[in-house]
Structure formats: structure tokens, C-alpha cells
N, C-alpha and C positions, 0 to 999 in steps of 0.2 A: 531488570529490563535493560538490554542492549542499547543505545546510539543507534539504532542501524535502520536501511529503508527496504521496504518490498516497493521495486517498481512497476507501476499497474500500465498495462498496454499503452492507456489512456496517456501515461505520463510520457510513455517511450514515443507515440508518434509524436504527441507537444516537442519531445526536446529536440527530433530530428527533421519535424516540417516545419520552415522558418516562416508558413504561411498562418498557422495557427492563432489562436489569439492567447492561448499562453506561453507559446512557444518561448519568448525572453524571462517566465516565470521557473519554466522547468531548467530552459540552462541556468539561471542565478541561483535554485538549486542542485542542481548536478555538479556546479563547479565547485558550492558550499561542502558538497560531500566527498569532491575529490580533494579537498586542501586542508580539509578536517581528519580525512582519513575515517570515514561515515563507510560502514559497511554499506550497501547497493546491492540489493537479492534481487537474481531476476531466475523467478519462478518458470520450469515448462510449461505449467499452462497460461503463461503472459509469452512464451515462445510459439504454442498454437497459435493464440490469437493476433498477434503481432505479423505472424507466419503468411496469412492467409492475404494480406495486401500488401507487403513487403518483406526482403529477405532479410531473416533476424542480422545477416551477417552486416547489413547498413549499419547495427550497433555498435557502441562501443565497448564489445563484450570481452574483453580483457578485462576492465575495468569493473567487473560485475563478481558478484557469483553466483554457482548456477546452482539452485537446488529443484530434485525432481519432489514430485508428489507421489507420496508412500501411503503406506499402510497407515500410520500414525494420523498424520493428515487427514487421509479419508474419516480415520475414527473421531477425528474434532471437528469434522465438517459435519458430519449427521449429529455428531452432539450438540454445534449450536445453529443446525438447520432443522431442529427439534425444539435447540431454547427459542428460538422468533415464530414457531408453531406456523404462519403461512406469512405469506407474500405482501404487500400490499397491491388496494386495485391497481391495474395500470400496470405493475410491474410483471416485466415477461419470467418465469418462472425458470427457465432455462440461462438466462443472461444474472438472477438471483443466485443461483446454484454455482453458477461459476466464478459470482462474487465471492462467495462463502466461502469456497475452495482456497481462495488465497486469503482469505482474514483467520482460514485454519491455520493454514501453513505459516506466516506469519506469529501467531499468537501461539501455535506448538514450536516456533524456531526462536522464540522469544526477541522478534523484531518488535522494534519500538513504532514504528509507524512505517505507514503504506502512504504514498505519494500516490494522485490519481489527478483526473480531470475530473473524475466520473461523480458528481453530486446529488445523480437522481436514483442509484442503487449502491452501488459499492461504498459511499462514504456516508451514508443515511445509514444502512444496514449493519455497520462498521460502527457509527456512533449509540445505536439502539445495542450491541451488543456492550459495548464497554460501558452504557450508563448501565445497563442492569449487570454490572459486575462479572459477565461471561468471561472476558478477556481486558487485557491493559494494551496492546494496541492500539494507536491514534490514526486515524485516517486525516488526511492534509490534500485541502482543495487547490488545485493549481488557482483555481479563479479568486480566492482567497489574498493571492498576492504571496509574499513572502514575510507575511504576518505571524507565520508561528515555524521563528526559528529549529529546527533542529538541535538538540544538546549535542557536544562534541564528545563527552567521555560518558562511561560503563557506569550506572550509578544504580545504587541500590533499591530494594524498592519503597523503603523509607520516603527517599529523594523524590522517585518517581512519583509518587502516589500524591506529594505537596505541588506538582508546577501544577499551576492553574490553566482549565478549559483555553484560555485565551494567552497570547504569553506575544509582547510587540518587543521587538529589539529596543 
């Protein structure tokens, strides 16, 4: 398992609207990832949705890489849109689906973790996958603070497998 981040829409408007309420959480990691040399995936479909109230190009997409969603992808999004078997109440089923799409692509790209704001589908959905063993991807709540560092370097999954749920600088 890679060092490296999927940035979720959610994170991309926190780091660019200084109106936010995590907006100084998402820069204090965006800068962690720029001086660490932290891969940053920014997924097409965090480009739709990012797309539709601002133009991707406000990003700092140099600084990014872009991967589209394939084949591959699709086949690990029905795989563990298959392991959670349905939704829970409340959650919209379309906004679910689109979660899953990036905790595929992520967990087939062998990113370590997905930065998000999103705590009431994407990081819930993301944490129920990795407890029952689907995937090693870590979902990380901006509201969380900057309580669970990022590792800087490539580690095996030996390594991976020992940090603990909770991990404070």
C-alpha cells in the first residue's frame, strides 16, 4: 500500500473555499502532501462533480494526478457494491454509487487513503469496507482535524497492516 491520497470533491472545495469550516484542515494537508512528496489522485469522477459548481481549472492540477475510471474500476465497484449488499436508510442510492466508485478506484490504484469531508456516506461506507477486510484504504475526515497523519514513504503491507485505527502526531 502506497503513501498516496484520493482527493474527494468534498476535500477539493474545503481546500479552495477559505469560507469552509475545514478549509485550514484541508490546506495543513495539502501542504503535508506537497513537502512530503504524497502522491494526490484526482479522480474524473471528483472532476464531474467538482465540474458542476466550479471550473476544475481553480485547482491546483499540476500538482495532481489525474486518473480516469476504467474497466478495472468499474469491476471493483460492483464487487464491493455487492460486498455492502444495500444502502443504509437515509442514504441517497445515487450519491452511494458514486462513493463506491472512488473507494474502487482508490483500492484497484493501491492509494492509501481518500481525504474527504464527506462523514455521512463516503467515509462510513469506506470504513464498513475496510473493517470487513474488502479493501486496505483509510478514509480521513477533514472534521477529524489532522489527527491521523499521513505516512511519507512506500511501506509494505506488513507495515501497513500494524498502524493503528487511530494514529496522533
Amino acid at each position: 500500500m502506497s503513501a498516496s491520497a484520493l482527493l474527494d470533491t468534498s476535500f477539493l472545495i474545503s481546500l479552495v473555499n477559505a469560507n469552509r469550516p475545514n478549509h485550514a484542515v484541508a490546506v495543513q494537508y495539502y501542504r503535508h502532501m506537497l513537502q512530503n512528496e504524497v502522491p494526490m489522485y484526482f479522480s474524473a469522477i471528483v472532476a464531474a462533480e467538482f465540474g458542476i459548481k466550479q471550473p476544475i481549472a481553480d485547482l491546483p492540477l499540476n500538482n495532481f494526478r489525474i486518473i480516469n475510471f476504467n474497466v478495472p474500476h468499474g469491476q471493483k465497484a460492483a464487487e464491493l457494491w455487492n460486498a455492502l449488499s444495500q444502502c443504509d436508510d437515509g442514504d441517497a442510492r445515487h450519491v452511494v454509487r458514486e462513493d463506491v466508485k472512488l473507494i474502487a478506484q482508490a483500492s484497484h490504484e493501491d492509494i492509501g487513503f481518500i481525504l474527504t469531508e464527506d462523514a455521512s456516506t463516503l467515509f462510513r461506507y469506506c470504513e464498513r469496507l475496510r473493517q470487513g477486510n474488502q479493501i486496505q484504504t483509510r478514509a480521513i475526515k477533514l472534521a477529524d482535524g489532522a489527527s491521523m497523519p499521513m505516512p511519507c514513504v512506500k511501506m509494505d503491507r506488513r507495515v501497513w497492516n500494524s498502524i493503528p485505527d487511530t494514529i496522533h502526531p
